[in-house]
NUNUVEX-756540 format. One line per field, with one value per residue (C-alpha): residue in one letter; z negated, x negated, y negated. Coordinates in steps of 0.25 Angstrom, whole numbers, plus 5000, padded with zeros to 4 digits. Each point is the difference from the previous one (the first is absolute). Layout:
<fitors>
res A; ...
zz Z; ...
xx X; ...
yy Y; ...
</fitors>
This chain:
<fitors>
res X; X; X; X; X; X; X; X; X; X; X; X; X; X; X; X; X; X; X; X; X; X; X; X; X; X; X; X; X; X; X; X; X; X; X; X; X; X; X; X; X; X; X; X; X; X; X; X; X; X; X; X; X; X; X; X; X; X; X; X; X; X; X; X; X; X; X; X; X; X; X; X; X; X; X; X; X; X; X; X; X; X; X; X; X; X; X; X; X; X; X; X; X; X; X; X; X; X; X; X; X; X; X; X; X; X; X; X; X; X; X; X; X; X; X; X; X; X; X; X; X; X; X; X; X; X; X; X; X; X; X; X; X; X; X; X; X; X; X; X; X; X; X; X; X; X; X; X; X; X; X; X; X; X; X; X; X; X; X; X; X; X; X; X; X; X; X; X; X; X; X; X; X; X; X; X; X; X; X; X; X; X; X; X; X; X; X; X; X; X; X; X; X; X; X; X; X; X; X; X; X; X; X; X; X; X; X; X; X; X; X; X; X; X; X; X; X; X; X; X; X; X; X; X; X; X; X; X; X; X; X; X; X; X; X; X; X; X; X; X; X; X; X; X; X; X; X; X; X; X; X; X; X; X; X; X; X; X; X; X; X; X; X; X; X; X; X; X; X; X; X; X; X; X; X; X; X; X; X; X; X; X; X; X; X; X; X; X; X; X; X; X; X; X; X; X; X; X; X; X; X; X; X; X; X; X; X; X; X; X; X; X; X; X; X; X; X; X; X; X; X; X; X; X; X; X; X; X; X; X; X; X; X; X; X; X; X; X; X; X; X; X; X; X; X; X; X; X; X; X; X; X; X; X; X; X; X; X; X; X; X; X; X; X; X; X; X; X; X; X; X; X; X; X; X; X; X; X; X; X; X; X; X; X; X; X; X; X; X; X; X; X; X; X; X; X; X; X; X; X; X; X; X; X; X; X; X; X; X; X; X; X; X; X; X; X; X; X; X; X; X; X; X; X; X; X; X; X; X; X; X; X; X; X; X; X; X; X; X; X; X; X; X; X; X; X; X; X; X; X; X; X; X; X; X; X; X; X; X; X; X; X; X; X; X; X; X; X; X; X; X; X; X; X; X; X; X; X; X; X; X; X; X; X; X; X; X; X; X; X; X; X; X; X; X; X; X; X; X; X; X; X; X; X; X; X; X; X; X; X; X; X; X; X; X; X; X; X; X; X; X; X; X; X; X; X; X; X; X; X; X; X; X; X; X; X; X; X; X; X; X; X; X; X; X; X; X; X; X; X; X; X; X; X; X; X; X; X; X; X; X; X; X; X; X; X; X; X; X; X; X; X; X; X; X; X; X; X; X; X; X; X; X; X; X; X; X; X; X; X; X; X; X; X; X; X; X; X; X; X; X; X; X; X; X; X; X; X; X; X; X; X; X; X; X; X; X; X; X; X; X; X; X; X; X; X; X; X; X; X; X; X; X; X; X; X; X; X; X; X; X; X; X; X; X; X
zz 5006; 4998; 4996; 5012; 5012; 5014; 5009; 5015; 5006; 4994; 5001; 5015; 5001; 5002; 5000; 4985; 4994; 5006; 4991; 4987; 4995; 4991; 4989; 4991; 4993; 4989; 4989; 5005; 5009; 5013; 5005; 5016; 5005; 5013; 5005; 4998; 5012; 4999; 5011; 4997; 5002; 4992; 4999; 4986; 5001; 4999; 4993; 4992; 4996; 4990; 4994; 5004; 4988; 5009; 5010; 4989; 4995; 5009; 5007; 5012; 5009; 5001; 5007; 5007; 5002; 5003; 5014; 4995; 5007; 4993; 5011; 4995; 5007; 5011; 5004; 4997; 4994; 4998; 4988; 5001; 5006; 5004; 5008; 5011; 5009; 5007; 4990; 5003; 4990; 5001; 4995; 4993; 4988; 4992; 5008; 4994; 4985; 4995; 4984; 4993; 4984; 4990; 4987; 4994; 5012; 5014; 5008; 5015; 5003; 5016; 5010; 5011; 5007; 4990; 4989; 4991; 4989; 4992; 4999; 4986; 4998; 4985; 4996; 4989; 4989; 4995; 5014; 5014; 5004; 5008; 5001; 5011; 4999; 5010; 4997; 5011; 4996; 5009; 5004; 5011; 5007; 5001; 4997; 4999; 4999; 5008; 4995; 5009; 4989; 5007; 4994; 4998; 4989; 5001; 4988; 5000; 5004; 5014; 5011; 5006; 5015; 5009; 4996; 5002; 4986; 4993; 4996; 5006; 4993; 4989; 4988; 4998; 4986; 4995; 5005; 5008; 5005; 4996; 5008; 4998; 5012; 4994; 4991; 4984; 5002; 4991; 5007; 5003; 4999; 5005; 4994; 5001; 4991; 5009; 5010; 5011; 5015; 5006; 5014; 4999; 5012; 4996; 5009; 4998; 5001; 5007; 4996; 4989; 4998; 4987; 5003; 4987; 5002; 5013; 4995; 4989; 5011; 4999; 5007; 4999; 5010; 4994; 5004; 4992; 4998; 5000; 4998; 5001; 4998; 4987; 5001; 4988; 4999; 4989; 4992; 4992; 5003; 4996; 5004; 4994; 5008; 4988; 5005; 4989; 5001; 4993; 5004; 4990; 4997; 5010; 4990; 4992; 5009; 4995; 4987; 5001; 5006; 4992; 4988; 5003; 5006; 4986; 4995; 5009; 4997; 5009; 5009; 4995; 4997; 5002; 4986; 5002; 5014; 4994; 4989; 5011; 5008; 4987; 5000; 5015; 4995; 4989; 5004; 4993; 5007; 4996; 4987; 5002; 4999; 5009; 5007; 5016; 5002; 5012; 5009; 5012; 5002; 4986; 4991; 4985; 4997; 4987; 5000; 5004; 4989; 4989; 5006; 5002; 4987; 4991; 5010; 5002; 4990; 4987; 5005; 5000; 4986; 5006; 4990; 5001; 5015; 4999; 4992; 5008; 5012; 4994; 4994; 5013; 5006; 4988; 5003; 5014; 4993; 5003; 4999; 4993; 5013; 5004; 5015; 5007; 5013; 5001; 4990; 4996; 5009; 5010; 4989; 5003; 4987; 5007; 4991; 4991; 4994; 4999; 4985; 4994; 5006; 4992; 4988; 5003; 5001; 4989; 4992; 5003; 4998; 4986; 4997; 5004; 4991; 4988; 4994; 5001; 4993; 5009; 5013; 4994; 4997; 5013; 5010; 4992; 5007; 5014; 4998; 4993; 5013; 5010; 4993; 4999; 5014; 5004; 4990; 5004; 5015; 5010; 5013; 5011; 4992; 4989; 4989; 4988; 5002; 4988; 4998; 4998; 5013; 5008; 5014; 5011; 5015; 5011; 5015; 5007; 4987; 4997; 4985; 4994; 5007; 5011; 5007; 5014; 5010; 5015; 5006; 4989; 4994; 4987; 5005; 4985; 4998; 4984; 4996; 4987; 4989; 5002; 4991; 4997; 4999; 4989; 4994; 4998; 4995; 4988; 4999; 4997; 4990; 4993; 4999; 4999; 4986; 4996; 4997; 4997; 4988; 4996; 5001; 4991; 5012; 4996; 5008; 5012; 4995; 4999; 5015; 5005; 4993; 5004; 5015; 4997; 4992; 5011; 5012; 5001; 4999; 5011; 5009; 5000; 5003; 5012; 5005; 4997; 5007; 4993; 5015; 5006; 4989; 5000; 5000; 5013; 5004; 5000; 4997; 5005; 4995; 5003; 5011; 4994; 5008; 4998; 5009; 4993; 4999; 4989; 4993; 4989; 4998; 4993; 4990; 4995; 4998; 4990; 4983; 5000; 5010; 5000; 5006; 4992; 5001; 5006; 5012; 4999; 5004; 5011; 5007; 5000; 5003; 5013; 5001; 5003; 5008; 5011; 4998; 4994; 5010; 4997; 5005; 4992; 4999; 5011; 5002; 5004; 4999; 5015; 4999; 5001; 5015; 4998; 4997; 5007; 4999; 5008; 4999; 5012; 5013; 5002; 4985; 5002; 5001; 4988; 4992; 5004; 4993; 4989; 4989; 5009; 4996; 5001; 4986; 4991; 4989; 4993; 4994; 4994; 4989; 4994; 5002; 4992; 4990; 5004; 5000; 4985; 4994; 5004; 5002; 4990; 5003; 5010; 5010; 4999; 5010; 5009; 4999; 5000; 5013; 5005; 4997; 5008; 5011; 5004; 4999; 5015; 5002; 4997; 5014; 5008; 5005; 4988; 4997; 4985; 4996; 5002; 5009; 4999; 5005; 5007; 5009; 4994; 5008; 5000; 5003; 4990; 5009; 4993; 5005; 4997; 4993; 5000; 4984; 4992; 4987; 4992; 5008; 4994; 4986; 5002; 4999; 4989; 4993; 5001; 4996; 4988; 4996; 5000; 4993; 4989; 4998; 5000
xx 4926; 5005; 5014; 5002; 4995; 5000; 4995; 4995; 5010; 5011; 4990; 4998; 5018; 5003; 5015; 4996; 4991; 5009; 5011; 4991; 4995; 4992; 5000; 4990; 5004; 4992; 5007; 5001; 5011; 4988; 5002; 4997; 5007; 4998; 5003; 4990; 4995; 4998; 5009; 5011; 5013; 5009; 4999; 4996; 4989; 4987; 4985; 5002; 5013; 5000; 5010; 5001; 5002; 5001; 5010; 5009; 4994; 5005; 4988; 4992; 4992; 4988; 4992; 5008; 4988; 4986; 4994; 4988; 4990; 4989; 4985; 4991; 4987; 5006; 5015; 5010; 5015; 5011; 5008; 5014; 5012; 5009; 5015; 5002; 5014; 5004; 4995; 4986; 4990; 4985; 4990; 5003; 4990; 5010; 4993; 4987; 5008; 4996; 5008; 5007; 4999; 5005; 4997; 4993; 4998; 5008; 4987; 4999; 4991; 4996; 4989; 4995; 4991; 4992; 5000; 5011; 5003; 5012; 5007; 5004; 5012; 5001; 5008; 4997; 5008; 5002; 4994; 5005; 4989; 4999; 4985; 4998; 4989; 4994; 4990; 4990; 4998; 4989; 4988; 4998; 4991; 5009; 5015; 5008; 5013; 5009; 5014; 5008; 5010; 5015; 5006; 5016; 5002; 5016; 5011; 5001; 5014; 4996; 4992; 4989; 4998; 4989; 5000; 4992; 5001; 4992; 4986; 4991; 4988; 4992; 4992; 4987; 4997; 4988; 5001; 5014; 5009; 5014; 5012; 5013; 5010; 5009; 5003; 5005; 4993; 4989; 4989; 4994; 4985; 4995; 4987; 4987; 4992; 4988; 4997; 5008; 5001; 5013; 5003; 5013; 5008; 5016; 5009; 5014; 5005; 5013; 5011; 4997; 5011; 5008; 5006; 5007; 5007; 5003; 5008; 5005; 5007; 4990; 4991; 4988; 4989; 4990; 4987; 4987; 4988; 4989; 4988; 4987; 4990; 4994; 4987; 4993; 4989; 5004; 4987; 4998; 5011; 5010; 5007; 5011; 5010; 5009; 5013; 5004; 5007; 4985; 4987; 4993; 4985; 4995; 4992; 5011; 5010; 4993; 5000; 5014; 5006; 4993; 5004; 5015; 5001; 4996; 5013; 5010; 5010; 4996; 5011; 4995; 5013; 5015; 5002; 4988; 5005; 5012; 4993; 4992; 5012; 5007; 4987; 5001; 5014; 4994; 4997; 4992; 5001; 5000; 5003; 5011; 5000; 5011; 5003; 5002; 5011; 4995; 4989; 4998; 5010; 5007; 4997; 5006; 5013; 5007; 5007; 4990; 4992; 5008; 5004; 4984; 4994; 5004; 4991; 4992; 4995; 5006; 4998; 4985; 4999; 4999; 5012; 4991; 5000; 5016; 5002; 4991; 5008; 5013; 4995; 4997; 5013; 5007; 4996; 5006; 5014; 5012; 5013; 4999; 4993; 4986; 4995; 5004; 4990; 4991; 4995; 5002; 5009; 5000; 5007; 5014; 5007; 5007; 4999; 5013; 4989; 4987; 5002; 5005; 4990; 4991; 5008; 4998; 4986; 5000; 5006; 4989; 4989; 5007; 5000; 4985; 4995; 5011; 5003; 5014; 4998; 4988; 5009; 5012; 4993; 4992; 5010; 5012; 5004; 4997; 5009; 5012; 4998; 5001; 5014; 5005; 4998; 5007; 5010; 5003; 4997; 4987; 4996; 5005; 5014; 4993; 5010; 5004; 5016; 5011; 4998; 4986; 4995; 4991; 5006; 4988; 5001; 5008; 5001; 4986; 4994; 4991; 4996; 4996; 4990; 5007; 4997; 4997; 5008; 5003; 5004; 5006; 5008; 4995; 5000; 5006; 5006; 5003; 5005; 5009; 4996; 4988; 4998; 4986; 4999; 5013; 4990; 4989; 5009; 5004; 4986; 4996; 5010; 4998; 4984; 5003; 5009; 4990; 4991; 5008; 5004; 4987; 4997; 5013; 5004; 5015; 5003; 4997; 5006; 5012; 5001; 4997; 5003; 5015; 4997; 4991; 5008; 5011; 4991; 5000; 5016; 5001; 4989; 5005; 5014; 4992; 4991; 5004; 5010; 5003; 5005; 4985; 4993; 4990; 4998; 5006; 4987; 5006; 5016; 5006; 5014; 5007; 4991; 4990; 4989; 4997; 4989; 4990; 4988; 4989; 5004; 5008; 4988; 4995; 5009; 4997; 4983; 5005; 4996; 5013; 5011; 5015; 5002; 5003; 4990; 5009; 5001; 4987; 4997; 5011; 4991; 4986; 5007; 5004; 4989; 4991; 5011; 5000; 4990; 4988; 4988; 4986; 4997; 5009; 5014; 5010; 5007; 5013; 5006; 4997; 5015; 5003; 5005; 4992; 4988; 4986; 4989; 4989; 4994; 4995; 5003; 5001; 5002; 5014; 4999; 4991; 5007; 5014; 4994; 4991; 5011; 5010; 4992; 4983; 4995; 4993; 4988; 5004; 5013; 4992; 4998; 5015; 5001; 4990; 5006; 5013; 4995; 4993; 5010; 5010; 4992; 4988; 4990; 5007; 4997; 4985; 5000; 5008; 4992; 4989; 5001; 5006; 4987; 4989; 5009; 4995; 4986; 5001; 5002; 4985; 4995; 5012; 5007; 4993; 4987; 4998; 5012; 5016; 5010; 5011; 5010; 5001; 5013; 5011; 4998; 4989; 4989; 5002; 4991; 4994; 5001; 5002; 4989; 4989; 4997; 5011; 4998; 5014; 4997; 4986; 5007; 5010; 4990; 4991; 5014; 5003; 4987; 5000; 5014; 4996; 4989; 5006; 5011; 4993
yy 5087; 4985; 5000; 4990; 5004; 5001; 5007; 4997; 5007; 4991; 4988; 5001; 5003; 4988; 5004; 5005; 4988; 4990; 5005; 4998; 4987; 4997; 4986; 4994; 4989; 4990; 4994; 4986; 5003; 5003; 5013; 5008; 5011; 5009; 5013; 5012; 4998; 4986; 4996; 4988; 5006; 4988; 4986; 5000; 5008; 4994; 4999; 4987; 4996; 4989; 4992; 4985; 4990; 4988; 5008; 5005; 5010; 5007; 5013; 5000; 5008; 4991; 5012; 5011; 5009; 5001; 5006; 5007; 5005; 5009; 5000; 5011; 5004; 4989; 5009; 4990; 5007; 4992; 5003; 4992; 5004; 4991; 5002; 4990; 4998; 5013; 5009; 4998; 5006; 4992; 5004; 5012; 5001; 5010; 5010; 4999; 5004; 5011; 4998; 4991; 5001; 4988; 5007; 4989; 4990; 5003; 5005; 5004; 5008; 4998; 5008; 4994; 5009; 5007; 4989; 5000; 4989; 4994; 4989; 4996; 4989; 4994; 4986; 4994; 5000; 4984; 4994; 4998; 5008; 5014; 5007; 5011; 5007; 5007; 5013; 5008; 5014; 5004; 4996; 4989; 4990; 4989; 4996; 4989; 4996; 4990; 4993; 4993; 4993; 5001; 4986; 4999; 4988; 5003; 5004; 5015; 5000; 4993; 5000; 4992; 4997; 4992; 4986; 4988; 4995; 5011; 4994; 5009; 4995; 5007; 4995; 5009; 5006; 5007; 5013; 4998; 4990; 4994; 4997; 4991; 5001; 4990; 4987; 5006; 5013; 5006; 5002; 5014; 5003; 5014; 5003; 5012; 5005; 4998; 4989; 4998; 4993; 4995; 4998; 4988; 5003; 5000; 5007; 5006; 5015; 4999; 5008; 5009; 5010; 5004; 5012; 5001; 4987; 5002; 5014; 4992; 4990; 4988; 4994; 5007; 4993; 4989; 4994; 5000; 4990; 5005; 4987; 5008; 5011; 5005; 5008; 5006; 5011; 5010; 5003; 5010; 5008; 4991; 4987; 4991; 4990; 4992; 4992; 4990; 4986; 4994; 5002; 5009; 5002; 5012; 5006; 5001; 5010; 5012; 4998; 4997; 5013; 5008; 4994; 4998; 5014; 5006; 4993; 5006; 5011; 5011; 5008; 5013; 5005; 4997; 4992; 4991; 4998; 4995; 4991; 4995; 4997; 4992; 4992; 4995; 4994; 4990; 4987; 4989; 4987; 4985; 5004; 5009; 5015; 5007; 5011; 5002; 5009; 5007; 5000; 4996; 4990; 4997; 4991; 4997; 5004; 4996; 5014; 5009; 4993; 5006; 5013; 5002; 4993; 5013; 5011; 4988; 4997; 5008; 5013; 4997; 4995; 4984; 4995; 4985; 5001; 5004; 4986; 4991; 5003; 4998; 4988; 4993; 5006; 4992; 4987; 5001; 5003; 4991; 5000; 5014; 5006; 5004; 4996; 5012; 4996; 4987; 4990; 4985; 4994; 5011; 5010; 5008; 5004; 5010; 5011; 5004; 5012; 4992; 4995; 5015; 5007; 4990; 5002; 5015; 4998; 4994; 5010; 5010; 4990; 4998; 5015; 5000; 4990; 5003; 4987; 4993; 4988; 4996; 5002; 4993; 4988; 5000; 5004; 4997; 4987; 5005; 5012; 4990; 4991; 5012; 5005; 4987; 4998; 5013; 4995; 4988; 5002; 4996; 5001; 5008; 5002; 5008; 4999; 5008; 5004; 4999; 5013; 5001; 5006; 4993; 4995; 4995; 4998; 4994; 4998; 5003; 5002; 5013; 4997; 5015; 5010; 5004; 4986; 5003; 4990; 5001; 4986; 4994; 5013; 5009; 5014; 5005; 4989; 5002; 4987; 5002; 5007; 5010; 5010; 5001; 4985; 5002; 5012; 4993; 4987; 5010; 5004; 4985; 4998; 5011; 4997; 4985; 5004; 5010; 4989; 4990; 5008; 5003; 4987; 4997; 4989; 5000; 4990; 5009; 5012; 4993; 4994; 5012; 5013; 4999; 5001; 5012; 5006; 5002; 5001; 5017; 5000; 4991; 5006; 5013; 4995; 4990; 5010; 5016; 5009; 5013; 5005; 4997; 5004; 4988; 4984; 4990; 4993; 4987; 4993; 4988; 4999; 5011; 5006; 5010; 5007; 5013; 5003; 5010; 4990; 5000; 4987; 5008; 5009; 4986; 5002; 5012; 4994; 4990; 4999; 4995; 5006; 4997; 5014; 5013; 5014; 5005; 4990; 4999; 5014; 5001; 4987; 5006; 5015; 4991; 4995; 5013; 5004; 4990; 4989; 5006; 5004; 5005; 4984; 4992; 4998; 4997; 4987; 5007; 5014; 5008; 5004; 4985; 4995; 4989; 5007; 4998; 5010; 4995; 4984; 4996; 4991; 4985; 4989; 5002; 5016; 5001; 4991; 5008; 5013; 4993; 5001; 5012; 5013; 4997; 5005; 4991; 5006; 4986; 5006; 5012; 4989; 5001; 5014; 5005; 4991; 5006; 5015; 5000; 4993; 5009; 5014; 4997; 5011; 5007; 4989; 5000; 5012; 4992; 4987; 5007; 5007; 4987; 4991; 5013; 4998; 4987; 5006; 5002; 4984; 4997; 5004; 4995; 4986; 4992; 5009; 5001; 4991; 5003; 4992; 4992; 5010; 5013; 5004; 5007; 5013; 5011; 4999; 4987; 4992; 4987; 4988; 4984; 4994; 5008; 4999; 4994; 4996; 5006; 5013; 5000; 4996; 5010; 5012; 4995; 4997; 5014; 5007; 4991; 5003; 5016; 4999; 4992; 5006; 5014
</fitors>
């Protein structure tokens, strides 16, 4: 048995295979994404989804599906299934799956009538180019198979309708066609193996129906183009349809899946689900190698980057890969701050945490690779430009107080982790000084000096060093209450907040931590108690008024519970930093039962991947984005800190 697999019974459920989705991505930032079933249920589902260089980079859904029709020995059965408004479910080609594996390649295997073949679904790796390959099993007289290409050409983040300015016109290639809807797009060619005929007649499915979006209080209703007619005869048993953004040589689809699906890292276990997972999230793209922080709808994040470069990247031994992507990162620095969301002149320096996590992250690429000298002199002005900032104060009121502590935030501004916004208004609104970003400040200090003094860098020792040296005094007297027995999350003059959230945990992960082992334990002892779960750690103690224990509704009531109580797997990363400092071999047993835990993840919500976040109360329910990049990391992080320390 396959160690994903699905069974007919679940397969034909459509209540159970809507609920699981399924992503391939390449490496060039292309990537489709369905439900097992092949039905649509979210407007960022789709077969080909490319990024648009000339349209901001941003990614669309140039095809949204196939409708597929296999015709052996003259029966026609029609493979799609597509929701229309109203619920209605037409055709209904889920009910000819009889399993669903995704070992090596994600394979359906269908019957209709007595013939039973597979359907094989492969993109390449360094190419905007997905292969499908379909394989009869039995003997026939005749078969053949029929695409009907359903045409959106629109932003994943909207929706198309009927118009009169798509360009319903098609351009024929060798073996297949090509389509281009609108001005600034990239084309998209569909292509067989074998030769084909095409009947051109474009028409538009009306009212195609995201389910998922209507539930998540969107609109959820689109139209479809579909230009024409694909028909090829499958010889010998097999037959390949390729979608890319140029026309190929038919002759060579073949050679191309067999070859590129040698190189993938098969899903036969729960670690190389998660290894093939952390490759999904690298992106190498007009010379740029980044990584997306979720899929399906997140792009790069300046912040995720860094909380998921170590697991990324590290944890697997790719200590190159780790410094190409903070090089890139580096060269969109300014005023001390990495680009939290967007690029070039669409860029929001909005994250106070951005640049320590980099320095963090920098930290463990510098344990990996062992050499100070070599870090100093490559990074060493980046990092004196980030204090400097801090100290002298940048954007968004991020500035460095008198007495050390770093203060950062203000009226409508969300500037740490905890950024969601309802109509204008922060929903933890921590502006003062927070004490993981305070934390990590120390951290930075601490590693910044360490350097500096191998390097013999006087001149930075002495401008610094004073302020280092003073910081654990005045974070403890900031942030400790000996009568609550932890940290406050966050100050602002003389208001302190003492709600148990796990941004003190943070402190307790840190080389360099201005608070006692004492502390330190009375934090993570907290921390089990009322944030951990078996799905990651909750954003807010349950015995807290304000606490949410289930993320669901409309933006606004999602958004009201995404930082009050739903667990992140992310903030595994700082604790079991936290717990092997503090309890050295005595935490293995707890990370380690931790980490299986998540073993149940591969064949629910995100199949073979984990989520972006899970609610706070049991079951533990994921949810959010459907395969999260520092959720991912957080895993591989933690396995890797295991075996090292062991």
């Amino acid at each position: 048995m396959s160690y994903i697999e699905f069974e007919k019974s679940d397969l034909v459920n459509l209540n159970y295979s809507m609920t699981r989705e399924i992503l391939r991505c390449s490496r060039t930032g292309s990537f489709a994404t369905t439900t097992l079933a092949g039905l649509n249920t979210r407007k960022y589902h789709g077969l080909f989804i490319v990024p648009q260089d000339k349209l901001g980079h941003e990614r669309h859904v140039l095809v949204s599906n196939l409708n597929e029709t296999i015709i052996v020995n003259n029966m026609d059965f029609r493979l799609s299934v597509h929701q229309y408004k109203g619920g209605a479910i037409e055709p209904k080609g889920n009910k000819y799956l009889q399993r669903f594996t995704a070992d090596n390649i994600p394979t359906c295997y269908y019957r209709v009538g007595k013939f039973n073949f597979t359907k094989e679904i492969l993109f390449l790796n360094n190419s905007d180019r997905l292969i499908i390959k379909y394989t009869i099993l039995d003997d026939y007289e005749s078969a053949s198979m029929q695409f009907q290409p359903m045409l959106a050409f629109r932003n994943i983040h909207a929706l198309t309708h009927a118009n009169p300015y798509a360009n319903t016109s098609f351009q024929p290639v060798e073996n297949g066609v090509g389509y281009c809807l609108y001005d600034n797009y990239t084309p998209v060619y569909l292509q067989c193996s074998e030769e084909i005929s095409y009947q051109h007649s474009p028409l538009w499915f009306y009212d195609v129906e995201y389910a998922e979006e209507l539930n998540r209080g969107y609109d959820g209703h689109e139209d479809l183009l579909a230009p024409g007619l694909i028909t090829a005869l499958v010889r010998n048993k097999e037959l390949y349809i390729t979608i890319g953004t140029e026309p190929i040589n038919p002759a060579d689809i073949a050679g191309l899946f067999e070859v590129e699906a040698k190189q993938h890292t098969p899903r036969s276990s729960f670690f190389n689900c998660l290894r093939n997972a952390a490759e999904q999230f690298i992106v190498k793209r007009n010379g740029k190698t980044e990584i997306i922080a979720g899929y399906p709808w997140f792009g790069r994040w300046g912040r995720d980057t860094f909380i998921a470069l170590p697991g990324l990247t590290l944890a697997l031994g790719k200590n190159d890969l780790c410094k190409e992507i903070m090089d890139d990162m580096v060269k969109e620095m300014r005023d001390g701050l990495f680009p939290n969301i967007g690029e070039g002149s669409d860029a929001a320096y909005n994250s106070v945490d951005a640049p320590l996590w980099f320095i963090r992250t920098l930290q463990l690429y510098a344990e990996c690779i062992r050499k100070k000298r070599l870090i100093w002199e490559e990074y060493g002005q980046t990092l004196k430009d980030i204090l400097s900032a801090y100290r002298k104060g940048t954007l968004n009121n991020i500035r460095m107080l008198d007495n050390g502590l770093i203060y950062a935030g203000g009226p409508g501004l969300a500037l740490t982790w905890m950024d969601a916004v309802i109509d204008g208004k922060p929903v933890t609104p921590r502006t003062g000084c927070q004490v993981e970003i305070n934390a990590l400040w120390y951290n930075a200090l601490k590693f910044c000096l360490d350097l500096a003094k191998y390097c013999k860098d006087k001149e930075f020792v002495s401008e610094w060093e004073p302020i280092a040296t003073h910081f654990p005094d005045v974070f403890k007297e900031t942030f400790w209450s000996k009568e609550m027995g932890y940290l406050a999350d966050y100050v602002d003059g003389d208001y302190k907040n003492f709600q148990v959230r796990p941004n003190m945990m943070i402190a307790t992960s840190l080389p360099y931590t201005p608070i006692s082992e004492k502390i330190r334990q009375l934090i993570l002892k907290r921390t089990c108690e009322e944030l951990l779960t078996e799905k990651g750690i909750r954003t807010l103690s349950p015995n807290d008024p304000e606490y949410k224990g289930h993320y669901a509704g409309n933006q606004a009531e999602r958004d009201a519970a995404y930082h009050q109580g739903t667990c992140w797997p992310w903030l595994l990363f700082p604790f079991t930093d936290g717990m092997l400092a503090v309890y050295q071999n005595a935490a293995i047993p707890v990370l380690q039962k931790i980490l299986y835990k998540f073993d149940s993840c591969m064949k629910s919500y995100g199949v073979s991947t984990i989520a972006e976040i899970a609610d706070g109360d049991p079951p533990y329910r994921p949810n959010g984005c459907i395969s999260q990049a520092w959720s991912v990391a957080a895993l591989l992080y933690l396995k890797w800190r295991i075996e090292h320390y062991k």
